[in-house]
N, C-alpha and C positions, 0 to 999 in steps of 0.2 A: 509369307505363308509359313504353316508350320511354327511351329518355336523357335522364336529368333535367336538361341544358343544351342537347339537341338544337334545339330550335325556336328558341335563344338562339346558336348555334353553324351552320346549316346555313339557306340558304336555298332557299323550295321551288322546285324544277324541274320541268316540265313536260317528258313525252316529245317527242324533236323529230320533228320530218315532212319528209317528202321535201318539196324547192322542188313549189312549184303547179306550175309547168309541165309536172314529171316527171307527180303525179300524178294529173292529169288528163286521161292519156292510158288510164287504164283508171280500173277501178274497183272496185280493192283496197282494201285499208284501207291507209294510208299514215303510220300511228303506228308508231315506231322504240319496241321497249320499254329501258329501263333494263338496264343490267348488276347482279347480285347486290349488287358494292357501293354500286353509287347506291339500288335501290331499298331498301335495309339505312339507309342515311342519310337516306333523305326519310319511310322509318317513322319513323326517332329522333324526328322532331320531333313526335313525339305529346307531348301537353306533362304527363301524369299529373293531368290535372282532377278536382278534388273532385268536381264533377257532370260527366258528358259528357255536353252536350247533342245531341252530332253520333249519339247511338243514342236519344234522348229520347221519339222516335215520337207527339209532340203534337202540338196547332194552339195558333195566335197569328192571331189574329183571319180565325177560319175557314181558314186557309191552315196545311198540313203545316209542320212543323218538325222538322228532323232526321231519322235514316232511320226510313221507316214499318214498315221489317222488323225494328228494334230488332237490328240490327250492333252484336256486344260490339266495337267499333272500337280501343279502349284496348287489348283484349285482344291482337287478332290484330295489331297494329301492333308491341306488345313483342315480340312473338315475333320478326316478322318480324327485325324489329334483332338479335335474339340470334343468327336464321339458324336458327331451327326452324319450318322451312318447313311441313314436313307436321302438325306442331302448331298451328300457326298455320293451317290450310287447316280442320283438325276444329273449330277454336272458328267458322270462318267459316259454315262447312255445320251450323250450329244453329240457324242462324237463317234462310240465304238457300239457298232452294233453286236457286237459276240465277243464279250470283253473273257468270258468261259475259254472261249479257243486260243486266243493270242494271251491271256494269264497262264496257260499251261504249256504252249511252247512255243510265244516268242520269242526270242534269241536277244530281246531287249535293246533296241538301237537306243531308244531313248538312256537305259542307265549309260550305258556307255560313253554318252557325250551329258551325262550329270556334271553343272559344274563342281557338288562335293566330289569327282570324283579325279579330278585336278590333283588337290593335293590326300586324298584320306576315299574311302569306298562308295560307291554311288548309293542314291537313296534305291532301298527295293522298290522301285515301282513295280515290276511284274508282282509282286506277292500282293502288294496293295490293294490293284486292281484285280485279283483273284475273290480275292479278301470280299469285297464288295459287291460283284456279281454273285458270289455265293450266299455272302449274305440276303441278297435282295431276293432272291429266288426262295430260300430259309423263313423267309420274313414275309412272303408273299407282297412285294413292293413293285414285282413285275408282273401285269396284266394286260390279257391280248386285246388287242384296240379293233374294235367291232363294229367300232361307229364313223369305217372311211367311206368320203364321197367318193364314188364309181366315177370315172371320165368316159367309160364308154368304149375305151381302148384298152387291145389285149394282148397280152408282149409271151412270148414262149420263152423259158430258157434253159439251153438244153447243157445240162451239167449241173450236180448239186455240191460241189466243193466252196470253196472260202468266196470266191470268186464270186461264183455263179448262185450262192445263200445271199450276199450283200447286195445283189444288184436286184434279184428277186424282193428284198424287203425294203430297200429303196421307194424300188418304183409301186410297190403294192401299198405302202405309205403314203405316196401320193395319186390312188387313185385308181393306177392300174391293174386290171384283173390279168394276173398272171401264174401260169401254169411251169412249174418245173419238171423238166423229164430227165432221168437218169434211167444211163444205160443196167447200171449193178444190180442187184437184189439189196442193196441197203442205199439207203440216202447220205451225205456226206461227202463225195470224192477221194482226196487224199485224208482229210480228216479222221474219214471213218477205218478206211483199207491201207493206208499209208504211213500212220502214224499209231506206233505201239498202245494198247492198253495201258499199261503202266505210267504214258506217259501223256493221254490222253484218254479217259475212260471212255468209253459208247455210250453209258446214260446220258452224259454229258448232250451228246450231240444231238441223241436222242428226244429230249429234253426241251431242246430248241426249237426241232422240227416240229414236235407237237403245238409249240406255241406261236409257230408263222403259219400251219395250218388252221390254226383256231382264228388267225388274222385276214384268214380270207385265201391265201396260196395253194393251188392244187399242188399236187405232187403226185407224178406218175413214174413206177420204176421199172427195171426190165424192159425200159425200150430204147432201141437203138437206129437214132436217126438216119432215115437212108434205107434202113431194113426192115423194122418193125412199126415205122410211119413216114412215109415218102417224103422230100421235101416240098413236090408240089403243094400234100396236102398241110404241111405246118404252113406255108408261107400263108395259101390261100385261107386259114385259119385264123390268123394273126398279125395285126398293124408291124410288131416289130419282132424279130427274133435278137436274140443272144447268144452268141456260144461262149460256153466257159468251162471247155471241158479238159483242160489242161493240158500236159505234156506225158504224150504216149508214145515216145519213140525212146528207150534206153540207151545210152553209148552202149556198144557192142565188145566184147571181148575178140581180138583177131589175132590172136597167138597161134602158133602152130597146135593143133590140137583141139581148138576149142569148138568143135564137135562134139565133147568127150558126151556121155550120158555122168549128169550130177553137176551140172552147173546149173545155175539157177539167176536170173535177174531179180534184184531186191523188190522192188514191187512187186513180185509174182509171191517172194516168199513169204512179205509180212502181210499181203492182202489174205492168202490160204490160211497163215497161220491165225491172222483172227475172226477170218468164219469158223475156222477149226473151234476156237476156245466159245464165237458166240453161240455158236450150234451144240458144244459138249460132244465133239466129236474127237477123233483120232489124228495124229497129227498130219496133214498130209505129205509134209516135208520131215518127218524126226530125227533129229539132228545126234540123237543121245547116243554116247561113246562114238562118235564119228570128229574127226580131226576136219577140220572148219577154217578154211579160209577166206576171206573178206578184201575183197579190192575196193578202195577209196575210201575217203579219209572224212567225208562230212556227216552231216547230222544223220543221212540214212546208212550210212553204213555204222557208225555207232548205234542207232537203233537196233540191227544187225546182230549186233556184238552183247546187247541184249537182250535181245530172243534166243538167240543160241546160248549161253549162259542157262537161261530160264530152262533148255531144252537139255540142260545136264550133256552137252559136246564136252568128248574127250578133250579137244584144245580148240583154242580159235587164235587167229594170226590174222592180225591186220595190215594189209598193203597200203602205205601212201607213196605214190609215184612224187610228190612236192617232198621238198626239203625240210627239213626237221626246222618248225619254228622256236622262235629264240623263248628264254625262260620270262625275258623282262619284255615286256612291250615295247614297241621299236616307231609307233606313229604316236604323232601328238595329237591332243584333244582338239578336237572332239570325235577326230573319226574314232570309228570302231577298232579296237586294239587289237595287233597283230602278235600273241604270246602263245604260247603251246597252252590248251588247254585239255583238262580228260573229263568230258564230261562221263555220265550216266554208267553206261555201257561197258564203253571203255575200261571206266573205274572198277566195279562191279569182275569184269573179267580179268584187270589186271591183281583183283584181291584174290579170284578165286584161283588163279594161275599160279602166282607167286611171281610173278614177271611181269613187264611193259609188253603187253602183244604186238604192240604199233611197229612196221619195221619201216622207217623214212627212206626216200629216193631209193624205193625198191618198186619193180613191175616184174608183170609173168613174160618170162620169154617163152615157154613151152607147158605145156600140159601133156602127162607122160597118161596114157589108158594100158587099162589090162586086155587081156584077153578078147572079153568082151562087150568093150567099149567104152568100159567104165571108168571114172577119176582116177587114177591109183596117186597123182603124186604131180607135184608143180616143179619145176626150173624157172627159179625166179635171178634177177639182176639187180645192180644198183646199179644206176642213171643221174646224169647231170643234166641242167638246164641251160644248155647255151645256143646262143645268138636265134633265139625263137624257138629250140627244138629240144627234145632229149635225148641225151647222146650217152650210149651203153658206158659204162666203164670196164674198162679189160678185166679180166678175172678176178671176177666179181659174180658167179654165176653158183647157184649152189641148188640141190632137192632139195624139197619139204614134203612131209607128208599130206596128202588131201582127200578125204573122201566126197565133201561137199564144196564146191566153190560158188560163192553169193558176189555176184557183179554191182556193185553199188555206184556207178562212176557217174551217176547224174543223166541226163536227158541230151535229146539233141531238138527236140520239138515234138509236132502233132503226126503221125502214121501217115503216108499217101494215102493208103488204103481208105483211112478215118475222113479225110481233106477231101478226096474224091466222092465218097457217101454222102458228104456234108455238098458237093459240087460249088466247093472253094479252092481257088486257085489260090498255088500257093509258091515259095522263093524257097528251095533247104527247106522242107517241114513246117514253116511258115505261113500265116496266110499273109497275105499281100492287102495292105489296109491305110485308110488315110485317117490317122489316130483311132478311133474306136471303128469305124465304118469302113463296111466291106463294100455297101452299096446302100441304098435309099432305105433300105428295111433291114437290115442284116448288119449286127455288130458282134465285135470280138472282143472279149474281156481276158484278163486274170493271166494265167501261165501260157494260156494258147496265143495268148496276143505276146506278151513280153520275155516269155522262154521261161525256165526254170528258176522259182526267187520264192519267197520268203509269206508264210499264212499273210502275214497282216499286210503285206505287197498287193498279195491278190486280194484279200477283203478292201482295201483301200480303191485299186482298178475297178473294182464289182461297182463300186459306189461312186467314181467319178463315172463311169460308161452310164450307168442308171443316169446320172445329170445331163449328161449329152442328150440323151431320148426325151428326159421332161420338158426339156429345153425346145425341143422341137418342138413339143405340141402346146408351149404354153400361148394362153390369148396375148396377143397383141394388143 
């Protein structure tokens, strides 16, 4: 596939980005795409591998490897090179149903375990498959399919995230009249309230929704299962349910202090802040000359690190309780590499700062408040990681200033609160499930079933849970 010397002949390039300065004055997406010729020469470098591990959809020592949607990558990358765009877009739509969401921030397991990426830089596949989705939508080459046979069976699924989108067009493709209900005022889940503008637009999502509506999918929002429609009456409504409504329990901040008035959990602050921006309203959380602190170290708290940026914060300081990863990658291929990297965010604040914000094997011992109750200032530590646990290091303990502190540290599962509405029994935040099935009618997909992981994780769940349910009802 590709040109048989391509990956021997072209080196890989990366779209380039407007200067930080420019784009951080709103909060567009700020990737420049490729012209036809470049991105024609950065497919070449598909190198024609005996095995392609980059669609292999395994684990290596529990951890995914390669894409979990099984991308024919080989395929649509020749084409691309050949310039048979619209060919190349039908072998991508085989396998990925929202090739839009996971082009724009999948975290790429597949390039990762690229064999060019062995000895020389992996092929851009994310950019490829951006490339093509956009094109086809440009080109009008995607159109809503009008003409499915009805089975007669009617499946509810309550959550409109990656998850709970994929398993809804799934089973609406084969036949099932099926209803989405989301709790929010916008359609999406984390897509929409979870994940930055800049780094995912809302037309984007927007875009979609329109076109699984026009495929036959209700979608109803503002309702909250348990509250605003009983379970008696979905079940009694509906052959099968789904839930896939993701992970609503935040790890918790338990430092002395954390009380204070001006902490904020990350979901709370990138969901307000982009109603704020889609409504053209005021910010509800405004961060501007306020000193900005950030606990944890992954993709949502560097999201974080770019809204606050964006919000003109006098500083931001980023917490990672883990150890400073090494400069040179330290596992062998194919897994995903273990190097320090900066993405977005990070970058963006470490230019406008003049410094590395990130401070490694540091956590908050204390949260100092003023008078009246407010953040005035953190007592932070450095901490080691041994025999299972983190263990203070002796004077090591120092202030920083805070007016804002943003909890990023990840998930622990679904709410009781949520589980008990839902009148699912559950383990830890869990529901308790025998792989997709909670019971004869009733399944669980995406981050509510598997804990906290990765867009193209839950789109990939959405769509094996959908095959479970076809499966039951197909003729014998």
């Amino acid at each position: 596939m590709g040109k048989p010397t391509g990956f021997i002949e072209y080196k890989r390039q990366n779209k380039k980005e407007l200067d930080v300065a420019i784009r951080i004055k709103n909060f567009n997406d700020f990737h420049i795409p490729f012209d036809l010729d470049t991105q024609r020469i950065q497919a070449s470098r598909c190198m024609n591998c005996g095995v392609p591990f980059c669609q292999s959809a395994m684990k290596v020592n529990n951890k995914n490897v390669g894409c979990p949607l099984s991308n024919l990558i080989p395929e649509w990358n020749h084409l691309i090179y050949l310039g048979l765009y619209e060919e190349a877009y039908k072998r991508l739509e085989k396998t990925a149903p929202f090739p839009e969401f996971t082009g724009n921030v999948c975290p790429a397991l597949c390039e990762a375990c690229c064999s060019c990426s062995i000895n020389d830089e992996a092929v851009g596949v994310r950019a490829n498959e951006l490339f093509l989705i956009e094109e086809a939508f440009k080109n009008g080459w995607i159109k809503p399919n009008k003409n499915i046979k009805r089975n007669g069976k009617k499946v509810a699924v309550i959550g409109s995230g990656p998850a709970g989108l994929s398993c809804a067009k799934k089973l609406n493709n084969e036949g099932f009249s099926v209803t989405v209900y989301e709790k929010s005022d916008r359609f999406g889940g984390l897509l929409m309230y979870g994940i930055p503008n800049m780094k995912l637009e809302k037309d984007v999502i927007e875009r979609r929704i329109k076109l699984l509506k026009e495929e036959g999918i209700i979608f109803i929002k503002n309702t909250k299962i348990g509250t605003d429609l009983s379970m008696d009456k979905l079940l009694s409504g509906n052959d099968e349910v789904v839930f896939a409504c993701g992970t609503s329990l935040p790890r918790p901040l338990t430092c002395t202090g954390c009380d204070a008035k001006g902490i904020l959990y990350a979901v709370d602050f990138l969901k307000e802040t982009t109603k704020n921006l889609l409504e053209a309203k005021d910010f509800t959380y405004n961060l501007k000359d306020k000193n900005v602190v950030i606990i944890g170290g992954g993709d949502t708290a560097n999201d974080c690190c770019g809204t606050s940026v964006r919000m003109e914060a006098k500083s931001v300081l980023e917490l990672e309780i883990t150890k400073e990863p090494p400069l040179e990658n330290t596992l062998p291929w194919p897994n995903y590499p273990n190097k320090k990297k900066t993405d977005y965010g990070v970058f963006e604040c470490n230019t406008i700062y003049g410094k590395d914000i990130r401070r490694y094997s540091t956590t908050i011992d204390e949260v100092i408040k003023d008078l009246d109750g407010n953040i005035k200032s953190l007592i932070i530590k450095k901490v080691n990681f041994e025999a299972g646990k983190f263990v203070d290091i002796p004077n090591t303990k120092e202030e920083v200033p805070c007016d804002c502190l943003i909890i990023a540290m990840g998930f622990l599962g679904t709410k009781d609160e949520d589980l008990s509405s839902y009148n699912l029994k559950s383990n830890r935040n869990r529901v308790i499930l025998d792989n997709f099935r909670y019971n004869d009618k009733i399944s669980v997909c995406g981050d509510m079933k598997n804990g906290q992981s990765l867009v193209v994780v839950a789109i990939n769940d959405g769509i094996e849970c959908a095959n479970q349910i076809i499966k039951k009802y197909e003729v014998k």
